[in-house]
C-alpha positions as a Markdown table, in Angstrom:
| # | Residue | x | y | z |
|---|---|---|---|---|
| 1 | Unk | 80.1 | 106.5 | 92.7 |
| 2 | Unk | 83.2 | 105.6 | 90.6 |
| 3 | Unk | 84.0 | 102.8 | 88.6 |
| 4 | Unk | 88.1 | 102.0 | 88.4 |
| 5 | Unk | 90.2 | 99.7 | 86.5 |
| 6 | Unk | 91.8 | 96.6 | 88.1 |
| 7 | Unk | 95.0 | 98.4 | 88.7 |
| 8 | Unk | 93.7 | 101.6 | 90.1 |
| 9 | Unk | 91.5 | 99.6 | 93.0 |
| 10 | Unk | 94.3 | 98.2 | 94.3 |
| 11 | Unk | 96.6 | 101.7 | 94.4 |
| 12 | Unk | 94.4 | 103.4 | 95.4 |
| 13 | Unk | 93.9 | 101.9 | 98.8 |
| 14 | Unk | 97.7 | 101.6 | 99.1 |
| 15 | Unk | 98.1 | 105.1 | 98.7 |
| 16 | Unk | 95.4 | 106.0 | 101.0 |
| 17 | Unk | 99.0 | 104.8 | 103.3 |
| 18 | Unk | 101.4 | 108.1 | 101.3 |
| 19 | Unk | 100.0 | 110.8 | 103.3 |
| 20 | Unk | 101.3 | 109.5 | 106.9 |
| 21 | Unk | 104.3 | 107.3 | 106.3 |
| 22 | Unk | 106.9 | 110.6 | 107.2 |
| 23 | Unk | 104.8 | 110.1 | 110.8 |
| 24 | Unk | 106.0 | 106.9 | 111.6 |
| 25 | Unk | 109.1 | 107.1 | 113.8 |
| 26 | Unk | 107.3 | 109.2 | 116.4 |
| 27 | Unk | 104.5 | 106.8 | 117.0 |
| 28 | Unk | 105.0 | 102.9 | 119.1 |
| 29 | Unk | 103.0 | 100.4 | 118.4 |
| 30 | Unk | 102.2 | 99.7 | 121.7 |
| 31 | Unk | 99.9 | 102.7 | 122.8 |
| 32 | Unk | 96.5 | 102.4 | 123.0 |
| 33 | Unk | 93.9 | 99.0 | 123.4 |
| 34 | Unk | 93.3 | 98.4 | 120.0 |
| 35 | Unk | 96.4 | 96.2 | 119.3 |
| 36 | Unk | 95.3 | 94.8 | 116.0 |
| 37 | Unk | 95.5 | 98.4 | 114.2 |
| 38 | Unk | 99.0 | 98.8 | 115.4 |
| 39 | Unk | 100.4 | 95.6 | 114.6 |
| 40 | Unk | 101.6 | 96.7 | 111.0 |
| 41 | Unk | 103.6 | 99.9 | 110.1 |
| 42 | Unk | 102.8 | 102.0 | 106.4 |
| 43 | Unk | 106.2 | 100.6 | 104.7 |
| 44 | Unk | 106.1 | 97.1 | 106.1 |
| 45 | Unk | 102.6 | 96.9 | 105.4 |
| 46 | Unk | 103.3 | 97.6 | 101.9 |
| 47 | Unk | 105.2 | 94.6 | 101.5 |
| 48 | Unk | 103.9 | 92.6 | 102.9 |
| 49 | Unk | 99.9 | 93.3 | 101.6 |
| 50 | Unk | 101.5 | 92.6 | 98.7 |
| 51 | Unk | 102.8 | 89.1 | 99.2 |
| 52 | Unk | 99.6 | 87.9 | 100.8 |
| 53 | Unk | 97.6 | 89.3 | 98.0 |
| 54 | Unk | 99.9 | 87.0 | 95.3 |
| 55 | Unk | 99.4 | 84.0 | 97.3 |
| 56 | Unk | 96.0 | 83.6 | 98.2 |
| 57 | Unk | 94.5 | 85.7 | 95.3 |
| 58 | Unk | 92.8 | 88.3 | 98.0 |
| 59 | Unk | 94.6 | 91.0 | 96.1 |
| 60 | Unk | 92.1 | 93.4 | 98.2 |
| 61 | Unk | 93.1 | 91.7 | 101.6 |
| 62 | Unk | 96.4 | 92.4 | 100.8 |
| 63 | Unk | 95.6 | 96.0 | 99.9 |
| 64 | Unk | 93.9 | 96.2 | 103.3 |
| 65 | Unk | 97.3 | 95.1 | 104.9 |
| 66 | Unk | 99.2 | 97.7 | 102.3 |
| 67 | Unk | 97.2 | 100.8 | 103.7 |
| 68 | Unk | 97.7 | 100.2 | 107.2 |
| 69 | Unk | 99.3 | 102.8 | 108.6 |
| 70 | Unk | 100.8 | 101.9 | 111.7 |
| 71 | Unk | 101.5 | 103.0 | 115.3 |
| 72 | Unk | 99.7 | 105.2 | 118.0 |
| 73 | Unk | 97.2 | 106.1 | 115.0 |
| 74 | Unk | 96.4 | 102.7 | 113.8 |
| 75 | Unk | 96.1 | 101.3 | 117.4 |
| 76 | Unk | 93.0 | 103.9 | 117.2 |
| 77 | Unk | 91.7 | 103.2 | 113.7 |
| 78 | Unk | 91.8 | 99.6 | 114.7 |
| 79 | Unk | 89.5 | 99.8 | 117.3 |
| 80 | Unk | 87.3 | 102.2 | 115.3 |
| 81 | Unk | 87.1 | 99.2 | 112.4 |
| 82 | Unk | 86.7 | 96.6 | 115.3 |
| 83 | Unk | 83.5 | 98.0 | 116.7 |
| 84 | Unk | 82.4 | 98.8 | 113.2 |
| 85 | Unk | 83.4 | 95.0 | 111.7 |
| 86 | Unk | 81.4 | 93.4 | 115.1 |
| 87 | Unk | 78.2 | 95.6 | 114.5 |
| 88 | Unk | 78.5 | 94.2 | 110.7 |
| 89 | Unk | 79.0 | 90.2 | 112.0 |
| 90 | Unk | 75.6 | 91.3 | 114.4 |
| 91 | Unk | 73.4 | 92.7 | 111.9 |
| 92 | Unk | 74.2 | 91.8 | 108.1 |
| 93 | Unk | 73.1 | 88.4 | 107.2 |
| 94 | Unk | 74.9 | 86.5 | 104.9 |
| 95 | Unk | 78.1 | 88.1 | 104.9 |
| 96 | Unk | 81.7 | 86.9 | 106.2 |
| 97 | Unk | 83.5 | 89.7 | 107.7 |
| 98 | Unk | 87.0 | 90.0 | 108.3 |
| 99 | Unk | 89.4 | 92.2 | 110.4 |
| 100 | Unk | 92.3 | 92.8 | 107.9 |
| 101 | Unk | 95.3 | 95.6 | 109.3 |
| 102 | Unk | 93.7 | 98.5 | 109.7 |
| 103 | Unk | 90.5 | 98.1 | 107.4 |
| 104 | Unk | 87.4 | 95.7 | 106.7 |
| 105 | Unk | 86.6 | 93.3 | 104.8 |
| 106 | Unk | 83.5 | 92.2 | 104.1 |
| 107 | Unk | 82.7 | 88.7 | 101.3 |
| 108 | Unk | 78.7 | 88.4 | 99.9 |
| 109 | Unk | 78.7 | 85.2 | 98.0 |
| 110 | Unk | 77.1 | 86.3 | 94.5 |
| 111 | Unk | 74.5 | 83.3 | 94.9 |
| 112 | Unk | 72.9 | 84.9 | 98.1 |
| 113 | Unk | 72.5 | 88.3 | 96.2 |
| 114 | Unk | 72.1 | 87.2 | 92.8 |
| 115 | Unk | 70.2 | 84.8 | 90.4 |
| 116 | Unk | 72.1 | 83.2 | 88.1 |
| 117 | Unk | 73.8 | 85.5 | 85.5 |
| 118 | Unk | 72.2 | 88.6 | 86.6 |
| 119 | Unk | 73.2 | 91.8 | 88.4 |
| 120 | Unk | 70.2 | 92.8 | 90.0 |
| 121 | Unk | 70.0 | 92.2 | 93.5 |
| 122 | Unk | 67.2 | 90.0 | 94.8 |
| 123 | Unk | 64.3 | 91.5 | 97.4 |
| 124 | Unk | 65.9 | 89.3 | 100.2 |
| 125 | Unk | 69.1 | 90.8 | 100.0 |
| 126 | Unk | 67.9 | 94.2 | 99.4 |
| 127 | Unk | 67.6 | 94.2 | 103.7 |
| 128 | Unk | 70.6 | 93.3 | 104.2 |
| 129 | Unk | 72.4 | 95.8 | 101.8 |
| 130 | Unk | 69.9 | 98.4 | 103.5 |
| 131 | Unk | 71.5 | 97.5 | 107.1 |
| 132 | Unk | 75.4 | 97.5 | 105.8 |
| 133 | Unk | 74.3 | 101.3 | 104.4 |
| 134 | Unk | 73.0 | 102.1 | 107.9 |
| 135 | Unk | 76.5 | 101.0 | 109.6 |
| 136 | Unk | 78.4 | 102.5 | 106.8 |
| 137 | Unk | 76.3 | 105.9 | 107.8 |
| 138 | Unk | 77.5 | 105.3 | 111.5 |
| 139 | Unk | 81.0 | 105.7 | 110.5 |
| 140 | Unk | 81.6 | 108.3 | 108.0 |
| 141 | Unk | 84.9 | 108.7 | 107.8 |
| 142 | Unk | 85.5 | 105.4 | 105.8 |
| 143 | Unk | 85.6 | 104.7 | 102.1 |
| 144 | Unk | 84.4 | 101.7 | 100.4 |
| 145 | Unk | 85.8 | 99.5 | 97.4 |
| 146 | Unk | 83.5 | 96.7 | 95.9 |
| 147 | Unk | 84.6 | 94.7 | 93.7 |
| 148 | Unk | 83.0 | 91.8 | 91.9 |
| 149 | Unk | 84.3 | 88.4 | 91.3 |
| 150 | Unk | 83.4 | 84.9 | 89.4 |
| 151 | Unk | 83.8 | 81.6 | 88.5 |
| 152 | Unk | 85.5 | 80.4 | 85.2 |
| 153 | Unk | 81.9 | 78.8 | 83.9 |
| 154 | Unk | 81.1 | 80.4 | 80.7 |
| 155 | Unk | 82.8 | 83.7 | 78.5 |
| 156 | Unk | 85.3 | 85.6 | 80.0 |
| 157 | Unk | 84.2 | 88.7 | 78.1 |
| 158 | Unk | 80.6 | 88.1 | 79.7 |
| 159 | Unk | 82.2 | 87.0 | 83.3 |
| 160 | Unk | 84.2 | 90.2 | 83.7 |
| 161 | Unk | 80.8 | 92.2 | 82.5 |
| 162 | Unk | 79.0 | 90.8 | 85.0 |
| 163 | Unk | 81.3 | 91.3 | 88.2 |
| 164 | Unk | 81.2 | 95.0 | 87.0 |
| 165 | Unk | 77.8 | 95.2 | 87.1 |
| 166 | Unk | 77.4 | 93.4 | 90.3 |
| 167 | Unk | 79.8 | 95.8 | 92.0 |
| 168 | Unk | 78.0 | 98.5 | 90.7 |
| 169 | Unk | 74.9 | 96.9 | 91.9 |
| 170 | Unk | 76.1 | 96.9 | 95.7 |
| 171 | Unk | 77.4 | 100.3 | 95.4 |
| 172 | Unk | 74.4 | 101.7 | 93.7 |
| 173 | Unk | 72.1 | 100.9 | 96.6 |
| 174 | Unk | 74.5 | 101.5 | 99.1 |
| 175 | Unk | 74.7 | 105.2 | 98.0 |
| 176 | Unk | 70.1 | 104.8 | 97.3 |
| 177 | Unk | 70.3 | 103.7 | 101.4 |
| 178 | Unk | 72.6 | 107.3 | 102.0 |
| 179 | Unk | 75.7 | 106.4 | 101.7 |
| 180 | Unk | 77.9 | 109.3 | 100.1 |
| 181 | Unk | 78.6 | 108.8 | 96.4 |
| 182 | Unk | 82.4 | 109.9 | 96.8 |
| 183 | Unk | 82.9 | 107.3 | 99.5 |
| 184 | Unk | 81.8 | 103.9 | 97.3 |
| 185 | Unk | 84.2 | 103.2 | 94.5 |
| 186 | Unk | 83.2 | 99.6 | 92.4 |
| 187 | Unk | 85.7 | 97.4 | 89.9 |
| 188 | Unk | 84.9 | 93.7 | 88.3 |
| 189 | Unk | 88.0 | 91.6 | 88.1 |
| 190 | Unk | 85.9 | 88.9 | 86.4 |
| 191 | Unk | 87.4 | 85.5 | 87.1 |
| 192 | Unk | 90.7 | 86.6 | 86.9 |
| 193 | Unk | 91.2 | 86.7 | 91.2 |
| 194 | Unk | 90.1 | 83.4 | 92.6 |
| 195 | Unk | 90.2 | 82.2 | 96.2 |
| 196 | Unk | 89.6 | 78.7 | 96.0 |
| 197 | Unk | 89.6 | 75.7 | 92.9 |
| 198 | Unk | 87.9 | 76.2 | 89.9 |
| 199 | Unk | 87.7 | 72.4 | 89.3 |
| 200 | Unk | 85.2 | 71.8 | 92.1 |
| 201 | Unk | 81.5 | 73.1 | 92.8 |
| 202 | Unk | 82.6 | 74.2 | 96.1 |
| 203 | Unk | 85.8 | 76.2 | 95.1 |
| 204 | Unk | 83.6 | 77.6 | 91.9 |
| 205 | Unk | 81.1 | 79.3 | 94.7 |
| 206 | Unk | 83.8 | 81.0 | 96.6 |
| 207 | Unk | 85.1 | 82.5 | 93.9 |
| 208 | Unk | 81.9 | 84.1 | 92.9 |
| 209 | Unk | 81.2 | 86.4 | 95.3 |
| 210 | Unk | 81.0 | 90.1 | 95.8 |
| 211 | Unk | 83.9 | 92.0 | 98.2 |
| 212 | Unk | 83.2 | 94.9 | 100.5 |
| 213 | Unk | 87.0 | 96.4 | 101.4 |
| 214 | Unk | 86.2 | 99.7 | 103.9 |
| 215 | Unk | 89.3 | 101.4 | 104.9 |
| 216 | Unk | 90.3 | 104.9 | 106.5 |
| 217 | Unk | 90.0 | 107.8 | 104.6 |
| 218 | Unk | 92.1 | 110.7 | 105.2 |
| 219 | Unk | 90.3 | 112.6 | 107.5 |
| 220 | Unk | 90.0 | 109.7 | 110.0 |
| 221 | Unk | 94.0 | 109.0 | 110.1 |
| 222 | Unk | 93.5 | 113.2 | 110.5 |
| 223 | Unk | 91.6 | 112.3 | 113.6 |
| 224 | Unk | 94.1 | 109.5 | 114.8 |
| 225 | Unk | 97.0 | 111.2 | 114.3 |
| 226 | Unk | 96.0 | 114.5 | 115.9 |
| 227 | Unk | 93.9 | 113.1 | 118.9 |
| 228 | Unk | 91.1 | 113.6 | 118.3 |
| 229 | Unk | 89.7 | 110.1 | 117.7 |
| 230 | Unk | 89.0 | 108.4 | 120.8 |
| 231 | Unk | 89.2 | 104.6 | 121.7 |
């Protein structure tokens, strides 16, 4: 599993986009059933992750929009994701997943995981981890960023320590449940990324939470591009 810097999560899901951009002009968007894929070209996408990401803090969504590739291919990858996403919304309790372009996204609040000011994930949560591994191992062409966030309550220093260790936490068993090491990457961005208030109780426990960002790896845009993936 590795750990990155800030910087480094976010490129390195828009780059997962470099590889296919040349393809672009000889795909439409309109092929295939799985519309949502399609709906944003590699360059566009770019752009546009980016803008979302400054505006609602969701630096990761909009890295999820950034990668999208676009076209015939990402019609397919879309639909791969969608049955993927709805078997995650059926079996993993607790989460809120998220269609985002071409890629997943998947939000644990850090209450339901964790107790206060640890990283070590409670027994009750431990099954649900166990049953996002066992999707994860159903679609294997995929890789995984987790990221931790939190609140403003308390140190920084000891805030951005802790949403490393809580990614790490996720990822850790993810990879103990079978999930490949060199898919699961983890970074903490401490309190520095929040979704919501930090002058409210509410907004304070949506920022604390723990993202799940799955996205196409190279071989299954391969796959897209080249036919061989099926609706």
């Amino acid at each position: 599993m590795k750990k990155l810097t800030r910087p480094v999560a976010v490129g390195l899901l828009l780059s997962t986009a470099s590889l296919s951009w040349g393809c672009q002009s000889e795909m439409t968007a309109t092929e295939g059933r799985g519309t949502r894929g399609a709906a944003i070209g590699a360059t566009s996408g770019a752009l546009l992750g980016g803008i979302i990401g400054s505006r609602t803090g969701s630096w990761a969504k909009g890295a999820l929009l950034g990668a999208a590739i676009g076209g015939a291919a990402g019609s397919v990858i879309g639909n791969y994701m969608d049955r993927q996403a709805a078997e995650i919304r059926r079996d993993v309790q607790g989460a809120q997943v998220e269609r985002v372009g071409e890629g997943i996204r998947v939000v644990f609040d850090s209450g339901i995981l964790f107790s206060t000011g640890s990283s070590t994930i409670n027994s009750a949560s431990r099954y649900n981890i166990e049953k996002l591994a066992r999707i994860m191992n159903n679609y294997k062409d995929t890789n995984v960023v987790i990221e931790g966030h939190t609140d403003t309550v308390g140190n920084e220093a000891t805030n951005q320590t802790l949403s490393e260790r809580r990614a790490e936490s996720v990822g850790s068993l993810l990879r103990a449940y079978g999930v490949s090491g060199s898919r699961i990457s983890s970074v903490g961005y401490g309190e520095t990324r929040p979704v919501a208030t930090n002058e409210t109780e509410a907004g304070r426990r949506l920022n604390r939470r723990v993202e799940v960002l799955i996205y196409a790896n190279n071989e299954l845009k391969r796959q897209a591009q080249s036919g061989e993936l099926k609706m």
